[in-house]
LOROFI-830781 format. One record per residue (C-alpha): residue number from 1; residue in three letters; x, y, z. Coordinates in pm, 1 decimal. Example, Ala and Ser with C-alpha at 12.3 -4.5 7.8 and 13.67 -1.06 7.14 Angstrom:
% residues 2
<pt><pos>1</pos><code>ALA</code><xx>1230.0</xx><yy>-450.0</yy><zz>780.0</zz></pt>
<pt><pos>2</pos><code>SER</code><xx>1367.0</xx><yy>-106.0</yy><zz>714.0</zz></pt>
***
This chain:
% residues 109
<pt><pos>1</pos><code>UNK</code><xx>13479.3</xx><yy>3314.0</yy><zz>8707.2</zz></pt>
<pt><pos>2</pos><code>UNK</code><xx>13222.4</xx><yy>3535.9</yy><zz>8626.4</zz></pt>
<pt><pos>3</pos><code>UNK</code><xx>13026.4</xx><yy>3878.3</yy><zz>8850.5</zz></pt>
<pt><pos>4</pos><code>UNK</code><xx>12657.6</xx><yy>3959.8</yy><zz>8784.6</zz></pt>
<pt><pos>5</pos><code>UNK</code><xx>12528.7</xx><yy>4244.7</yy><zz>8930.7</zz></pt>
<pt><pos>6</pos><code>UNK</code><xx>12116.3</xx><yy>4203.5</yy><zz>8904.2</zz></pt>
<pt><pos>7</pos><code>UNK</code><xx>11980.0</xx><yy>4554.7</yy><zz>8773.1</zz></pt>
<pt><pos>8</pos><code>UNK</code><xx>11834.0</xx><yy>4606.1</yy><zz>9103.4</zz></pt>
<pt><pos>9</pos><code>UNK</code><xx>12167.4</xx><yy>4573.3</yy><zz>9222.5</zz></pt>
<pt><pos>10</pos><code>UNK</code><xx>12329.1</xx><yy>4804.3</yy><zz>8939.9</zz></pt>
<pt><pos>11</pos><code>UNK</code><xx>12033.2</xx><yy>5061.2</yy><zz>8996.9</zz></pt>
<pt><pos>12</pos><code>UNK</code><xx>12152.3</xx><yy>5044.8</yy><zz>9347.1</zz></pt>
<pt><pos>13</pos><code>UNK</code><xx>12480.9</xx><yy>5181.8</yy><zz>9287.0</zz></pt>
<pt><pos>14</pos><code>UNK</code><xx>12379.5</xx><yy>5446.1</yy><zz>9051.9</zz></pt>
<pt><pos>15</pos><code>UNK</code><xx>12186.4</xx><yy>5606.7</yy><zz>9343.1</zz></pt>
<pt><pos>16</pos><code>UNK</code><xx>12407.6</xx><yy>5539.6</yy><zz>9633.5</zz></pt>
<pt><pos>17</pos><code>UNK</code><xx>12667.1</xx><yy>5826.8</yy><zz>9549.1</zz></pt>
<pt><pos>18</pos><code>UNK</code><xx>12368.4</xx><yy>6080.3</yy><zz>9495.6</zz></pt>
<pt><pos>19</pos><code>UNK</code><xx>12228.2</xx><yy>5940.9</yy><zz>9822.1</zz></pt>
<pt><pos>20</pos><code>UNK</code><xx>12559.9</xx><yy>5970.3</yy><zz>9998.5</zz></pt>
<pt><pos>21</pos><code>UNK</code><xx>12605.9</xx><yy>6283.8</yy><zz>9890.5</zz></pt>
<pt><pos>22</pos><code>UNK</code><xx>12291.0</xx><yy>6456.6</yy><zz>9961.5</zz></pt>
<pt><pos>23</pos><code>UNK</code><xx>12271.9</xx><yy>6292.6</yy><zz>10302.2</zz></pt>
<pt><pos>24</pos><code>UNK</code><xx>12591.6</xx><yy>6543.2</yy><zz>10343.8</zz></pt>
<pt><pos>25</pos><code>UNK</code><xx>12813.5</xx><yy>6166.1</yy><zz>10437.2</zz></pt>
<pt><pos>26</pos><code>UNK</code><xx>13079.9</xx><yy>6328.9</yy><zz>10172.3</zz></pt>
<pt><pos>27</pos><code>UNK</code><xx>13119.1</xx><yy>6728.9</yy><zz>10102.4</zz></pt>
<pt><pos>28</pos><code>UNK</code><xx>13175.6</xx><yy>6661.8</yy><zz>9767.5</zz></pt>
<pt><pos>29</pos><code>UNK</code><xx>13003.3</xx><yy>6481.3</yy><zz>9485.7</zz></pt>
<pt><pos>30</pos><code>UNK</code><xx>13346.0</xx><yy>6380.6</yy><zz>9370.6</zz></pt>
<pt><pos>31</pos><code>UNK</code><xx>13412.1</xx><yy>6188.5</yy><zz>9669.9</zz></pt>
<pt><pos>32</pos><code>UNK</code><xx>13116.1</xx><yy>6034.5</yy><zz>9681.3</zz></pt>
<pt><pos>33</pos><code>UNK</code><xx>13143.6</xx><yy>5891.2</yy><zz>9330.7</zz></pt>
<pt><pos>34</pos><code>UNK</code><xx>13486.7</xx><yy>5774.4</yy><zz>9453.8</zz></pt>
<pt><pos>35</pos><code>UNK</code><xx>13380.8</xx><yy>5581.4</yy><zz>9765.4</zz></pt>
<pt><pos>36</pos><code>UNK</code><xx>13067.8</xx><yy>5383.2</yy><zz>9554.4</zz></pt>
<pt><pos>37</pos><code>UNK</code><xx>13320.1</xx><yy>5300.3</yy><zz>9291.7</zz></pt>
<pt><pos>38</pos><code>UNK</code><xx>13598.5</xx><yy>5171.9</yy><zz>9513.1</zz></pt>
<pt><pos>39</pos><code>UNK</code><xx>13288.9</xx><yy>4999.2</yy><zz>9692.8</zz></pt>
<pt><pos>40</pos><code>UNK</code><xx>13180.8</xx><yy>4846.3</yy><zz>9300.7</zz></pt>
<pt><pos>41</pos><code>UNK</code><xx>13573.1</xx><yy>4759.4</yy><zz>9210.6</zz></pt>
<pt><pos>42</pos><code>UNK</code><xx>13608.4</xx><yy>4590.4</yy><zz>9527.8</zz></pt>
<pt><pos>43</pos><code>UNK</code><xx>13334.7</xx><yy>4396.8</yy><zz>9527.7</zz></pt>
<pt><pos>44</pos><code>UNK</code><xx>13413.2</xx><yy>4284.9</yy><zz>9092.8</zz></pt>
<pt><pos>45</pos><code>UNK</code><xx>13794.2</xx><yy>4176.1</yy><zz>9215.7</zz></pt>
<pt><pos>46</pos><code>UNK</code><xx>13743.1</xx><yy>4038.3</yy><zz>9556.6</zz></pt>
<pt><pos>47</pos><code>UNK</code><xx>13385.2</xx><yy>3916.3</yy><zz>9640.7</zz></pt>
<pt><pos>48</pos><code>UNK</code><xx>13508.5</xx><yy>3532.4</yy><zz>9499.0</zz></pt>
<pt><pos>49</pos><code>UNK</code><xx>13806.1</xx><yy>3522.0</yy><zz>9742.7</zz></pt>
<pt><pos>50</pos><code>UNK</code><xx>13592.2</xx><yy>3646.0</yy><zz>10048.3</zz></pt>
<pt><pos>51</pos><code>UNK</code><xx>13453.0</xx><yy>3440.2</yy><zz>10354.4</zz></pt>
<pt><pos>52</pos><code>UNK</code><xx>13075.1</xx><yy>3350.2</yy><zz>10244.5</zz></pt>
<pt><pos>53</pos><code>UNK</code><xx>12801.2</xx><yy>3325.5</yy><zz>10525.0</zz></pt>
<pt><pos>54</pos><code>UNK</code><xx>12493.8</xx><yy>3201.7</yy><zz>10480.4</zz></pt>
<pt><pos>55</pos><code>UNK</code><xx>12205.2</xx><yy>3449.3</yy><zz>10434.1</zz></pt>
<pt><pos>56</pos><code>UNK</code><xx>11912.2</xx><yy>3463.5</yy><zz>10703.7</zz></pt>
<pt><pos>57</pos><code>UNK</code><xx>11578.5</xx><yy>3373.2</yy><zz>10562.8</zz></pt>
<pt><pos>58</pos><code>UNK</code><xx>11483.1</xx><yy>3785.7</yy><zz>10606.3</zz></pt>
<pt><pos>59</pos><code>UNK</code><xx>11681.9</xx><yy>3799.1</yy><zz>10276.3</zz></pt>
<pt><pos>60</pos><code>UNK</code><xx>11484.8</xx><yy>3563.6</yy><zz>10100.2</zz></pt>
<pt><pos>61</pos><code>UNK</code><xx>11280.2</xx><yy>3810.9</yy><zz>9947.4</zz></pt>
<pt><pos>62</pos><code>UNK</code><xx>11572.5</xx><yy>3910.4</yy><zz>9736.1</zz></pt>
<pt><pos>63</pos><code>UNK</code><xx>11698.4</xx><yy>3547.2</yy><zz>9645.5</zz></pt>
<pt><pos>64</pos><code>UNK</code><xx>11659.9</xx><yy>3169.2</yy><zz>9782.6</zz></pt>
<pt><pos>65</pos><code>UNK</code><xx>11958.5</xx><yy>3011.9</yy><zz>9872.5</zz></pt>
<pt><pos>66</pos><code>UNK</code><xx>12155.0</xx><yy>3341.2</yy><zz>9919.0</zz></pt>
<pt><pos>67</pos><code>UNK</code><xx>12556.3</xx><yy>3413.0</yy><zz>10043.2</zz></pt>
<pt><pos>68</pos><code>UNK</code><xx>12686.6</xx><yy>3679.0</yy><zz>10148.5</zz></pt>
<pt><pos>69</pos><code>UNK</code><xx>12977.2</xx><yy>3857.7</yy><zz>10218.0</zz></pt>
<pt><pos>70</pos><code>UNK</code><xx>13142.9</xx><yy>4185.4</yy><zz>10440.3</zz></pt>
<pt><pos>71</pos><code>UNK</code><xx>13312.4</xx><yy>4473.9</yy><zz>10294.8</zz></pt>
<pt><pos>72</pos><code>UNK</code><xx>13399.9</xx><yy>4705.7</yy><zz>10546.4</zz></pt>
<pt><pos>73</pos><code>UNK</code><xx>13524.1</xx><yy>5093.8</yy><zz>10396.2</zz></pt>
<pt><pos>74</pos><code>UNK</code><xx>13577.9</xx><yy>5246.0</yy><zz>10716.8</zz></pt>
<pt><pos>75</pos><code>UNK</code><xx>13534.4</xx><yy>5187.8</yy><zz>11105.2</zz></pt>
<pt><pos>76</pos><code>UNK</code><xx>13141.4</xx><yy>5272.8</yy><zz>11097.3</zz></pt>
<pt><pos>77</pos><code>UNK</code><xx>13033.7</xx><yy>5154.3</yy><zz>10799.7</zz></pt>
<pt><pos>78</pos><code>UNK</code><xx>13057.0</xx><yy>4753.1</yy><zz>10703.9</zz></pt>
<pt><pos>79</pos><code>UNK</code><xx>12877.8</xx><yy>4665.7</yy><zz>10346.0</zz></pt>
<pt><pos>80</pos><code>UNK</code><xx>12675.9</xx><yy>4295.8</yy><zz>10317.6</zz></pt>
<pt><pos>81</pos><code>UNK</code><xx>12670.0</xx><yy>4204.4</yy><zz>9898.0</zz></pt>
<pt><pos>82</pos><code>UNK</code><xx>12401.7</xx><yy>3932.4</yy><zz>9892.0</zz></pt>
<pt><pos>83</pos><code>UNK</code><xx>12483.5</xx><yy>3699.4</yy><zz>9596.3</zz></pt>
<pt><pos>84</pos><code>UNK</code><xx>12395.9</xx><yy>3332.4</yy><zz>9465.8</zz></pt>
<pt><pos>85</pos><code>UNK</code><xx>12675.5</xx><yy>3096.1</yy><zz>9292.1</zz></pt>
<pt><pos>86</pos><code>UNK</code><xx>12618.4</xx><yy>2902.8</yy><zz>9003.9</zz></pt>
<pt><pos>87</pos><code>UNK</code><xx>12863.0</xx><yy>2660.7</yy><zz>8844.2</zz></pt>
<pt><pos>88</pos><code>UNK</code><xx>12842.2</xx><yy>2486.3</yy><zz>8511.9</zz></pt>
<pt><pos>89</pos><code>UNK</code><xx>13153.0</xx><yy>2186.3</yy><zz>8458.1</zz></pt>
<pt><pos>90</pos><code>UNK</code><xx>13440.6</xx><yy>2454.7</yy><zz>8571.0</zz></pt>
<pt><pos>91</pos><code>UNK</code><xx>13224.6</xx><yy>2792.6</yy><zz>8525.1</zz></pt>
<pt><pos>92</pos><code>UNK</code><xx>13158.6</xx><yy>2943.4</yy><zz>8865.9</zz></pt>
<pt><pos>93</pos><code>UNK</code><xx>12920.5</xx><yy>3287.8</yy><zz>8842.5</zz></pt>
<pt><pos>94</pos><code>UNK</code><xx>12815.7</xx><yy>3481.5</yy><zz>9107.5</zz></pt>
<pt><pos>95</pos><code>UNK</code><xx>12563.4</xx><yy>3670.8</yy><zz>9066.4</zz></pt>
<pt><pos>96</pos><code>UNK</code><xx>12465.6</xx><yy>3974.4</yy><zz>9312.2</zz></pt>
<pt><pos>97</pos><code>UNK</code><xx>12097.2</xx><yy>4021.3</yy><zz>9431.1</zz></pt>
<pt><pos>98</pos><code>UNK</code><xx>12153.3</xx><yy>4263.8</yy><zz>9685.7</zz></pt>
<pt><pos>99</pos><code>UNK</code><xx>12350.1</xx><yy>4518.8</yy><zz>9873.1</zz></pt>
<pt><pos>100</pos><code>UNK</code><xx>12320.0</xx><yy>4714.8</yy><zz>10179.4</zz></pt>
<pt><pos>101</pos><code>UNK</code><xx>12528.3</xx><yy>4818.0</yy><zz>10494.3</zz></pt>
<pt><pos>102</pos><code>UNK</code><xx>12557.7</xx><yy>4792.1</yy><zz>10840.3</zz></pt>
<pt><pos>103</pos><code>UNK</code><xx>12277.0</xx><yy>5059.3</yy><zz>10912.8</zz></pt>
<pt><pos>104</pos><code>UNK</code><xx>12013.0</xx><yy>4971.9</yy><zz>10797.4</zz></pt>
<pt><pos>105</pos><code>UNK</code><xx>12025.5</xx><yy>4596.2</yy><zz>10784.7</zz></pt>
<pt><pos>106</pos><code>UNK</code><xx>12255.5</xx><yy>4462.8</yy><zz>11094.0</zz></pt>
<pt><pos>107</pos><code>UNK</code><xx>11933.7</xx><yy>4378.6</yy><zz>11285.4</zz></pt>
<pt><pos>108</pos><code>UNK</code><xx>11837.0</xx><yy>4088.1</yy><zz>11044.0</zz></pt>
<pt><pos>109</pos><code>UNK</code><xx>12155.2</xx><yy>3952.3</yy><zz>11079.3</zz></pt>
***
């Protein structure tokens, strides 16, 4: 089994501990980094062993035929990875399109 993270995806993460950081969410940069790469190393190790849903056509814009799946990191804040799985004979790849949280997208869902 095989993770792909989409650049868009990877850009994503390179900005969200600046974001999170500047948005004062964590007092230090440190901590910040820390939360986006638990968020990252959670999503590598667990995201094939997670309940899938089936994305709602809003997320078609990122990907046809799209899953996705929760992480939630603490009692406000639930992440949605947006991915699309590919198998070839006994191969299975996921590859991630798009991530965003509880904030800004729950509405669409």
């Amino acid at each position: 089994m095989k993770i792909v993270f989409l650049p868009e995806a990877l850009k994503y993460f390179n900005e969200l501990s600046t974001i999170l950081y500047e948005k004062d969410y964590f007092g230090l940069e440190e901590s910040a980094l820390k939360y986006v790469d638990d968020l990252f190393q959670d999503i590598k190790h667990t995201l094939h062993s997670r309940t899938k849903k089936t994305a709602p056509p809003y997320f078609d814009r990122f990907g046809k035929n799209m899953l996705y799946s929760t992480f939630r990191k603490n009692k406000t804040t639930e992440w949605y990875v947006f991915f699309n799985v590919y198998q070839k004979d006994e191969d299975l790849t996921l590859v991630i399109r798009y991530i965003s949280n509880n904030h800004v997208i729950a509405q669409y869902l």
